[in-house]
N, C-alpha and C positions, 0 to 999 in steps of 0.2 A: 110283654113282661117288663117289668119296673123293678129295676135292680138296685136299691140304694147302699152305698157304702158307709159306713159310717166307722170314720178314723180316730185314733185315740193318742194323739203323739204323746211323746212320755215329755213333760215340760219341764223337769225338777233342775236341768244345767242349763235353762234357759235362764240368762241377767237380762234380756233385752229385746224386744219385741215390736212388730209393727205389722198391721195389718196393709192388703191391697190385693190386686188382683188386675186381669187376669196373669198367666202366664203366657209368657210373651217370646221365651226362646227355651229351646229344649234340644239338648247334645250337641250345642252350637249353630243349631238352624234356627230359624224365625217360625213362628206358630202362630197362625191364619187365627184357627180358630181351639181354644184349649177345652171345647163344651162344658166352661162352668157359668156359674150362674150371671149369666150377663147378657144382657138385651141386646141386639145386634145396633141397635139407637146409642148406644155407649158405647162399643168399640170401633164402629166403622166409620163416623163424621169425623172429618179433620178438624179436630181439638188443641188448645196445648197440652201438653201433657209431660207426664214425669215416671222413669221406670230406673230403676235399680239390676243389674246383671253382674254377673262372677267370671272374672278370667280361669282361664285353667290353673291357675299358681293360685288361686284364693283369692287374689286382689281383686278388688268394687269399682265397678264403675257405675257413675252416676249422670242422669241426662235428663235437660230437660227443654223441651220442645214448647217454644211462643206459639201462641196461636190466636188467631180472630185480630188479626191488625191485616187485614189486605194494604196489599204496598211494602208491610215488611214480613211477614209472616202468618200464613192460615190454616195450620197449625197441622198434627199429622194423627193418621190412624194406629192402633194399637200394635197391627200388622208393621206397619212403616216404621212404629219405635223399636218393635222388636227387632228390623233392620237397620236402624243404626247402631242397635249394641252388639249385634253379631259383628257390625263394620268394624267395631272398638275392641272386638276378640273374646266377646262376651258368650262363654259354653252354656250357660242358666241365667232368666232375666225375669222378671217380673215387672207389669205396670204396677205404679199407683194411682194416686188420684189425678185427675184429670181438670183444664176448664181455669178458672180464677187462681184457683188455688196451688196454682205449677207459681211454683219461686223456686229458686236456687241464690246461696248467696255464700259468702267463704269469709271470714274472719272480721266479720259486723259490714260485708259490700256486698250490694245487690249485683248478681251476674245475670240476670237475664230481663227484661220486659213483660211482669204480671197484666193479663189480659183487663183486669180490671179496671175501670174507669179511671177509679181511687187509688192502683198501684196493688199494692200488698196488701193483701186478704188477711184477716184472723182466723189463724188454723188452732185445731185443738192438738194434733199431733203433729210429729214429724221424722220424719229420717236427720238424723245429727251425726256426726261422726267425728271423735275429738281425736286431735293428733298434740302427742306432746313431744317432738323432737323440733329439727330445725324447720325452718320453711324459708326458703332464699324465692324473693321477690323479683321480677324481669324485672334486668337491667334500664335502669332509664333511657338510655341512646343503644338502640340495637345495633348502631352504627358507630362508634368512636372515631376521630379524622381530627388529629391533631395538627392541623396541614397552616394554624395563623388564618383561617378567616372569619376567625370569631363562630361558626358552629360547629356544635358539639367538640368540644374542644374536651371538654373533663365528665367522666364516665361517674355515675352515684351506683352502688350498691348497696343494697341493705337487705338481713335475716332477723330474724325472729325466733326468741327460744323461750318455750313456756314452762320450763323448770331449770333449778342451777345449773349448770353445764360447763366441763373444759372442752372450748372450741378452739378450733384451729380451720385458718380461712386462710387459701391461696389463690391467687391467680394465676394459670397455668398457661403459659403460650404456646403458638402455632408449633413450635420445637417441643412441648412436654415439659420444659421446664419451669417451678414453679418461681413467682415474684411476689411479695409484699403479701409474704407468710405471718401470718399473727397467731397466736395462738396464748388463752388465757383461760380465767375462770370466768362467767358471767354469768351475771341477776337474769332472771326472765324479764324480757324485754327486746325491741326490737335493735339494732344497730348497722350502722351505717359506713362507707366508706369511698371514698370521694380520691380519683383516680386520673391523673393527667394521662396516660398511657406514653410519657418523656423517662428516657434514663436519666440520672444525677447529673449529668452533662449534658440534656437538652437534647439528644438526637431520640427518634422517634420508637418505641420497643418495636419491636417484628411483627409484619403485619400479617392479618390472617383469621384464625376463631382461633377465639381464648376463651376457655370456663373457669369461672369461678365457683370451688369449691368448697363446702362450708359441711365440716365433719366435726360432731357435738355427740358427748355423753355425760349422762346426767346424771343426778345425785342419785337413782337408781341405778345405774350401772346399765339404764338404756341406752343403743347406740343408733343416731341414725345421718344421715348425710344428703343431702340439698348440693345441685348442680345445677347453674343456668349456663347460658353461652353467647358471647355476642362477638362482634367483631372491629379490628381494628384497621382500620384501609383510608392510607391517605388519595386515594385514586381521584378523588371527586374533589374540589372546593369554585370558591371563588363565584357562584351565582349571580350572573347579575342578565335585568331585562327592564322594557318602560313599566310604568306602571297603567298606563294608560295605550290603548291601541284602535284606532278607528280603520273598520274593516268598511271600505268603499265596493260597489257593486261587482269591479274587478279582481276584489281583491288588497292585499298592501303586503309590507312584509314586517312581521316581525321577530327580532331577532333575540335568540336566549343565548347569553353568554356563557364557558364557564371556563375552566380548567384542571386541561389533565396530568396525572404525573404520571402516567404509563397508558400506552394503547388500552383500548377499551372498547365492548361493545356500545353501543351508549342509547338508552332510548327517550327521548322525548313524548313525553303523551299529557294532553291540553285536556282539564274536565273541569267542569262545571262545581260550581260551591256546593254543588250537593254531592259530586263525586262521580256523575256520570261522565265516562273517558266520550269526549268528541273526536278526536283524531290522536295518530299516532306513528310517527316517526325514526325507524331505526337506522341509528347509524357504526360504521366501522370506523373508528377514529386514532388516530398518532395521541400521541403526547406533546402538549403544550396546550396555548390557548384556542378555545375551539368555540364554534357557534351552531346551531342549526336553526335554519329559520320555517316560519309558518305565515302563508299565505291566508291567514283568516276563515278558513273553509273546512266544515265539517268533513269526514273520511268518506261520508255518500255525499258530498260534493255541494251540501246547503253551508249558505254564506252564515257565517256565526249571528247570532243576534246578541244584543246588550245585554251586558250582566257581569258579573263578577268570578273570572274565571281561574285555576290552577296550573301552572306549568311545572312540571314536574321532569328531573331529568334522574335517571336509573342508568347507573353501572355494573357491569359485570365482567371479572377476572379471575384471575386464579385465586386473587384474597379476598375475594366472596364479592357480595355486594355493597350498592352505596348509593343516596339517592340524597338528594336536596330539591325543595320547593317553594314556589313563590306565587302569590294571588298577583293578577292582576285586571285590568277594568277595559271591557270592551265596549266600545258604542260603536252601534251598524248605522255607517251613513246614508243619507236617504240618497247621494249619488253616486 
């Protein structure tokens, strides 16, 4: 027996519309298979792809999966995307369209890598979603370190308001307490604010996670509010290493300089320009000047070959992390 339904939704308080298919998560589980009209050649080859899902409070989340670039991406099945939206806390999800045509992008920037040869496809429809409150953009330096060696010395922050608004922007420290409170009328437009993290006498603000909070209502009497978070930790500076290093059959040593202002875990880890880690080195370290060095030898024990490589040294303490990096150029001696 052949049972057809045929549904009549009542459309008249719909503004807004868009078609796709299938479903992909149902009472917060992932759904294999939702028996609608879809070939098993379309949902089961790993694709990129693009699916839409609802948290339990209402709010949307949006995803979208690269696919067909082996080496970076080969993309996933419908099943698999409805398991990342469940990951995301997503109770209902549906795909859409699949293949070329998966872009995502946020306020005129492309955020993902279109399979297509060309890039970006010409679609006829889309999922759009307008936000008109603030939007606070990551901090430039996830790391602030006011420490005098010339990096990251002054912190940039910048929001965005697409209607007139009285904002008010603080910076909050590791205490709660708010710093370099502004608060006015503004045009729609982006603005900016540029941050030594020094008191008026030069000593360092408290170090630790600070947010910066950016609270805007608008000439409709909409209210909404924008938090990012970074940190300020003089723990790390002073970087220095050769730029060149010839690693001979036995071996050589080379040495990464830096300096600390309090104990720290410390890790060193050596990778390649393209970012693959070769080895890696953890140490327990005092405060002051400190070095670790590298015998030239990958972590499974192959002697490095030439090329252009990253030293990279990571901190961590109680006022978070901190990290600094330098290229430099290995040539493997033929003795």
């Amino acid at each position: 027996m052949l049972v057809r339904l045929v549904l009549r939704p009542q459309w008249g308080g719909v503004v807004d519309a868009i078609g796709g298919g299938p479903l992909i998560v149902r009472d917060g589980q992932p759904v294999f298979n939702a028996l609608e009209s879809f070939a098993a050649s379309q949902i089961n080859p790993l694709n990129p792809r693009t699916g839409v899902g609802q948290l339990a409070d209402g709010r949307l989340v949006i995803v979208a999966a690269d696919g067909r670039q082996p080496g970076y991406s080969v993309g996933v099945s419908t099943f698999e995307l409805g398991q990342i939206l469940v990951g995301l806390g997503a109770v209902t999800g549906t795909a859409l369209d699949s293949g070329g045509s998966t872009t995502m992008a946020f306020n005129g920037k492309l955020l993902n890598r279109p399979s297509d040869p060309g890039g970006e496809r010409p679609v006829s429809d889309a999922l759009t979603v307008f936000y008109y409150g603030a939007v606070a953009w990551a901090p430039a330096k996830p790391v602030l370190s006011p420490n005098g060696d010339g990096i990251a010395e002054r912190q940039t922050l910048s929001y965005k308001i697409s209607r007139p608004s009285t904002v008010t922007s603080s910076l909050i420290g590791p205490d709660d307490l708010p710093r370099e409170t502004q608060t006015g009328v503004k045009d729609p437009g982006t603005y900016r604010l540029t941050w030594s993290g020094r008191q008026a006498d030069g000593k360092s603000e408290p170090e630790g996670r600070w947010r910066w909070v950016v609270n805007a209502v608008d000439d409709q009497a909409q209210q909404s509010t924008a938090s990012r978070s970074f940190y300020l930790n003089n723990t790390l500076g002073y970087l220095r290493l050769k730029s060149r290093f010839v690693v001979r059959k036995r071996g050589g040593t080379f040495k990464v300089r830096f300096r600390l202002a309090r104990p720290s875990v410390v890790t060193l880890s050596i990778r390649t320009s393209r970012g693959l880690r070769v080895r890696t080195i953890r140490r327990h370290l005092g405060r002051g000047s400190r070095s670790i060095r590298w015998n030239g030898f990958y972590g499974n024990g192959v002697r490095a070959y030439s090329g252009t490589y990253v030293a990279r040294v990571q901190t961590s303490n109680t006022f978070g992390p901190a990290q600094l990096e330098r290229r430099f150029f290995v040539r493997r001696a033929r003795h």
